[in-house]
LOPALO-472853 format. One record per residue (C-alpha): y, z, x. Coordinates in steps of 0.1 Angstrom, whole numbers, padded with zeros to 4 digits, always signed. Example, Ala and Ser with C-alpha at 12.3 -4.5 7.8 and 13.67 -1.06 7.14 Angstrom:
-0045+0078+0123
-0011+0071+0137
This chain:
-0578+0013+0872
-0613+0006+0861
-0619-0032+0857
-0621-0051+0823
-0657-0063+0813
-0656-0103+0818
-0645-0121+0790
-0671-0148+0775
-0666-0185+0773
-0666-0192+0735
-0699-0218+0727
-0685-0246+0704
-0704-0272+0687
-0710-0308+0706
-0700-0325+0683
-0665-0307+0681
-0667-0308+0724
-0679-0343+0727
-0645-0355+0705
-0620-0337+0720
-0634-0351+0755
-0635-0390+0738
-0606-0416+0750
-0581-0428+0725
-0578-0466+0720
-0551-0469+0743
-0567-0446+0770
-0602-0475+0774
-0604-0491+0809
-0609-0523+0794
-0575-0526+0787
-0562-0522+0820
-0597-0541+0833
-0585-0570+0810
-0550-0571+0823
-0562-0571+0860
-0587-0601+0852
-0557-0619+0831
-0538-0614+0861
-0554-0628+0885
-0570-0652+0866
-0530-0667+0859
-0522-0664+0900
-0552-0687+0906
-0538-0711+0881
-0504-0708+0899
-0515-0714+0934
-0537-0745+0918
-0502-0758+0906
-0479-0745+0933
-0469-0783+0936
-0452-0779+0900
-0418-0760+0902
-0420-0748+0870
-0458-0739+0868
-0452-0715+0899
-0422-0697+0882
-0438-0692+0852
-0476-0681+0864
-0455-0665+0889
-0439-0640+0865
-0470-0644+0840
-0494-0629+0871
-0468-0599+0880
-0460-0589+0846
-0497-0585+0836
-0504-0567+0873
-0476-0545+0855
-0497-0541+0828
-0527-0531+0842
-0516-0505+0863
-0492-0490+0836
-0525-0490+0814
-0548-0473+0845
-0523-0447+0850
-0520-0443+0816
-0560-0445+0813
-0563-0417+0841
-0538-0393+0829
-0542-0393+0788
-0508-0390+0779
-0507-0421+0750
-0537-0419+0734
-0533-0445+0699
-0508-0469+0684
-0489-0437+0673
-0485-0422+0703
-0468-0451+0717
-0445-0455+0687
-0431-0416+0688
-0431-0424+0729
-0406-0457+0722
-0388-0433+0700
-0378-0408+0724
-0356-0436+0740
-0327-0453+0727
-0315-0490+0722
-0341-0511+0728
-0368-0488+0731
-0363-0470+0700
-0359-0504+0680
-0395-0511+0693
-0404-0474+0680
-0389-0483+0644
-0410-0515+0646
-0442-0494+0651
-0436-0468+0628
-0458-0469+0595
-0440-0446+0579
-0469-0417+0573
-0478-0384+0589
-0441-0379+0595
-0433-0340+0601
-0415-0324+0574
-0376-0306+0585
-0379-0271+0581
-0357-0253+0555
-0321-0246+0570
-0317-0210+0557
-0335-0188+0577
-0343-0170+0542
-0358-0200+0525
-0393-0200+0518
-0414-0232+0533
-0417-0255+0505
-0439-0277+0514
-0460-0299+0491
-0491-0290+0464
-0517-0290+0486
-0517-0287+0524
-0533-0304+0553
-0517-0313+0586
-0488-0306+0573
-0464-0301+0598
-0426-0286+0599
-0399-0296+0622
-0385-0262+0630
-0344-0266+0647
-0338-0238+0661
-0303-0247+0688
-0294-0217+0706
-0260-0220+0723
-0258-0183+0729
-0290-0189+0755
-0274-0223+0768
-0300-0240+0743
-0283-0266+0727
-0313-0282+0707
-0353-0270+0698
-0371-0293+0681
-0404-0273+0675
-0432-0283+0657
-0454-0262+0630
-0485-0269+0622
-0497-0255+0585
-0531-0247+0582
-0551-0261+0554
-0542-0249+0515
-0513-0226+0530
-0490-0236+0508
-0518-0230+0480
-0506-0207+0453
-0544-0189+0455
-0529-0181+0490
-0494-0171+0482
-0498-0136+0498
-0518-0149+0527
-0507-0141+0565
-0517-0161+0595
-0521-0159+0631
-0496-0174+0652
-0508-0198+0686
-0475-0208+0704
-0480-0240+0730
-0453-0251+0758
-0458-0285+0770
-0454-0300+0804
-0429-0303+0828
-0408-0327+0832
-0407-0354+0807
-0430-0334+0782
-0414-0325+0751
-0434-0303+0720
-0445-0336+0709
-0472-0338+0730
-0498-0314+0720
-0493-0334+0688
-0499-0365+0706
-0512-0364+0739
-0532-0327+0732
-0544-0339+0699
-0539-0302+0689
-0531-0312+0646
-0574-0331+0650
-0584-0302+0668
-0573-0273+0645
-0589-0296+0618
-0622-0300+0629
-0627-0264+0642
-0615-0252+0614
-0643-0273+0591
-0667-0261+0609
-0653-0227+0601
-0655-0222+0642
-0619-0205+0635
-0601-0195+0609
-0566-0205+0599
-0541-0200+0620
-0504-0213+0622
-0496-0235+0654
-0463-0237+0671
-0455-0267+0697
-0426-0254+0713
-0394-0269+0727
-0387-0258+0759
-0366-0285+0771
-0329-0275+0767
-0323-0307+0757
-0331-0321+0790
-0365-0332+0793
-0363-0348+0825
-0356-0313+0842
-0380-0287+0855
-0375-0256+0839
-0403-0242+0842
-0395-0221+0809
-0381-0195+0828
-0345-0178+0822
-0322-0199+0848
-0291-0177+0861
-0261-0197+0850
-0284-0216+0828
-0307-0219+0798
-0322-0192+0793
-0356-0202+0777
-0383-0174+0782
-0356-0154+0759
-0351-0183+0735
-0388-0186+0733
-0396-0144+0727
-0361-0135+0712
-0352-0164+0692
-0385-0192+0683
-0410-0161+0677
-0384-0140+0652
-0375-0178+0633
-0415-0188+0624
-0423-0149+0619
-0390-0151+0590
-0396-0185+0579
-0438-0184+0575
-0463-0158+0568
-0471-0149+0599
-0492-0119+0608
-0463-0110+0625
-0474-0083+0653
-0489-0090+0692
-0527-0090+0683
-0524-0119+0660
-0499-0142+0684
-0510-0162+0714
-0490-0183+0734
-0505-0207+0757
-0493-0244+0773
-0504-0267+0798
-0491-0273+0837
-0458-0262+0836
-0463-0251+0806
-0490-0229+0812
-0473-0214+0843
-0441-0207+0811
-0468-0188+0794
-0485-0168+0819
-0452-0159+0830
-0434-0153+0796
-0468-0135+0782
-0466-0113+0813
-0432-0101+0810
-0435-0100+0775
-0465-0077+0762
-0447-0064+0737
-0447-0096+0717
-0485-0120+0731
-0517-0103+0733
-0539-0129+0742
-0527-0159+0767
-0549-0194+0768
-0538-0219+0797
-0547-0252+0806
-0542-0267+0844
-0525-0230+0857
-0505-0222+0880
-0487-0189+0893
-0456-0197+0916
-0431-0223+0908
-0437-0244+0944
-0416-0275+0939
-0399-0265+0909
-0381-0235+0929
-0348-0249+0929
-0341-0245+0897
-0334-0206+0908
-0306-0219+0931
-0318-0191+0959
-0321-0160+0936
-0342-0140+0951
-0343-0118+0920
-0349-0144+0899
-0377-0161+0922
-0394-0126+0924
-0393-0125+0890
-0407-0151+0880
-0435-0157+0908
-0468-0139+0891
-0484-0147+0922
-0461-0119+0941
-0461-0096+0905
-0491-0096+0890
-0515-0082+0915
-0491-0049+0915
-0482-0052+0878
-0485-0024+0856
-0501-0029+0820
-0488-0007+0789
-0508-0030+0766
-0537-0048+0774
-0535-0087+0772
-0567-0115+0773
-0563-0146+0788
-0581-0178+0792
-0575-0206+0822
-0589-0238+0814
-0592-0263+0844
-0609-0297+0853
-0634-0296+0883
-0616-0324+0898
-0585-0307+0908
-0595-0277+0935
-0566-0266+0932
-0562-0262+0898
-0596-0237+0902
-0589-0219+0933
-0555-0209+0909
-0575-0201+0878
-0600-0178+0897
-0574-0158+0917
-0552-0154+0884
-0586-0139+0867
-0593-0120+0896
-0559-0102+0898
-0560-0096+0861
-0596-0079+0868
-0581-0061+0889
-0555-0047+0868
-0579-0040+0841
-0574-0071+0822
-0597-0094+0802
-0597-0130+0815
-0619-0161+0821
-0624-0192+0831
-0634-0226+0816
-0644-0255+0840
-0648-0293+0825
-0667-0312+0852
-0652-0342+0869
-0614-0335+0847
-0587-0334+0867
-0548-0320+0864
-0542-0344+0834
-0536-0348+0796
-0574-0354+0792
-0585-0313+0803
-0558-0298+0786
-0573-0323+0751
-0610-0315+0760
-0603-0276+0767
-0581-0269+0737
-0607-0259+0715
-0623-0237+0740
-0585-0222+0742
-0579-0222+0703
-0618-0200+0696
-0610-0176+0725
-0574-0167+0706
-0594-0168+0672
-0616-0140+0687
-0589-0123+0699
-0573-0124+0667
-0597-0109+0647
-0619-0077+0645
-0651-0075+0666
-0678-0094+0653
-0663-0106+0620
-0670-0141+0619
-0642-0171+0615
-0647-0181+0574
């Protein structure tokens, strides 16, 4: 099989680059620098009054709970995953009692996502005009042991315009991580609703319809990997058999394999690379951030199968696989995580092999975190724009 020419790294504008590679508010080091000062600051005050009973249990508590702080705030600093105010908020809501109370407290009440229709054969209403708009798309599968999908759609710009009553759009389908991620985070931590608007300005890609997808099975704290578990949920189907079918009924969608990409980020992105793999029929273009091709840890999920762990290894299948329909794909990693770049390069090199387009993006200094998979997502989002449309005919 004669190799595929090398794919090219889309060029974006700095300024677009430069934002999606800025911390959030709740992501600056002088937060957790603060804490840290505060906290020692308060244990020098205690040990000056250690003589004072009460002084000492106080400063005492005062002093830990701040060192709680700061290194809450450093890991949180490091790895990206609550960006603003609003993150934190739908974090706090994802928990119960207390924490969701504290949720309600921070909510402001705006840029809430809209529930989807419930009839699969009712049109999106949406409002007049359109931007940001986002669906809340529940889609529960108990016939695939899914027993709740929250996933989120993000409108492009004037879709629900009447001037674009009988226009179609692209479809990019993102997984998030695994575990404890949940399709709220490319909204939060990935930033993707900011991203798709400020590419889209600057007409670097045209409109295009943006899926975060649940693949959590209602257990968020579980690696699944997004695979089809025997005796379990079985969510690679659920995502090409039940999700894709749903938004192609309920949206204009350009509903065919050229115009759908599906992409994700650590576990996620080893869902898509192995879901777009076994599923060319449905994805033609793949765009991963922080890859990876084997499950490693996450293998017990499979119980011992070999047939399952075969399967779903792309590491064992992909260097032999055969490809009735070409597929392009995109692997976007930080230069601080080796690992991360040895896995990228020998994904892209087995998919040369095979005759496939792919490429790699480096960000120096990123590691495996929140922060690359925000700073490469417009690289990810251009490459399945160019994918998406004819040779050479700009975005507009």
């Amino acid at each position: 099989m004669t190799p595929h020419a090398a794919a090219s790294d889309p060029v974006l504008p700095p300024d677009i680059t430069a934002h999606a590679r800025d911390l959030g508010p709740l992501e600056s080091p002088l937060i957790w620098l603060t804490a840290a000062g505060a906290a020692v600051a308060v244990l020098a005050v205690t040990i000056a009054l250690a003589h004072h009973r009460r002084a000492r249990r106080w400063g005492t508590a005062g002093a830990v709970t701040l060192f709680l702080v700061a290194a809450v705030t450093a890991v949180n600093g490091y790895v990206g995953y609550v960006r603003t105010p609003d993150d934190l908020r739908r974090l706090f809501e994802r928990g119960s009692g207390a924490a969701d109370a504290v949720g309600m407290l921070l909510d402001d009440g705006i840029d809430e996502p809209d529930a989807a229709p419930d009839s699969a054969a009712a049109p999106h209403p949406g409002p007049a005009s359109s931007s940001d708009h986002i669906d809340v798309l529940s889609l529960p599968d108990p016939a695939h042991a899914v027993p709740s999908g929250e996933n989120y759609v993000i409108l492009p710009p004037g879709y629900t315009d009447p001037a674009n009553a009988a226009r179609r759009y692209p479809v990019v389908y993102l997984i998030h991580g695994y575990p404890y991620g949940g399709p709220l985070d490319w909204l939060t931590s990935g930033a993707a609703p900011d991203t798709l608007r400020s590419l889209e300005t600057e007409h670097v890609i045209a409109p295009m319809i943006t899926v975060s997808v649940d693949l959590t099975a209602g257990t968020p704290s579980k690696d699944w990997e997004g695979v089809d578990v025997p005796g379990g949920p079985q969510l690679e189907t659920y995502l090409a058999k039940t999700v894709v079918p749903a938004v192609d009924h309920r949206y204009r969608t350009i509903p065919d394999r050229r115009h759908r990409a599906l992409g994700g980020m650590s576990g996620g992105g080893f869902a898509a690379l192995n879901t777009g793999l076994h599923h060319l029929d449905e994805f033609a273009t793949l765009v991963i951030a922080l890859p990876y091709d084997d499950l490693n840890n996450s293998i017990g999920i499979l119980d011992g199968h070999a047939g399952a762990i075969a399967t779903n290894t792309p590491r064992r299948y992909l260097p032999t696989m055969a490809f009735p329909q070409p597929i392009a794909v995109m692997l976007a990693v930080g230069t601080g995580a080796p690992t991360d770049v040895a896995t990228a390069r020998r994904i892209a090199d087995a998919l040369h092999r095979r005759g496939q387009e792919a490429v790699v993006h480096s960000e120096h200094g990123f590691n495996h975190t929140w922060h690359t998979a925000r700073a490469t997502l417009p690289y990810l989002l251009a490459f399945a724009d160019e994918h998406f449309r004819p040779t050479n005919i700009p975005a507009s």
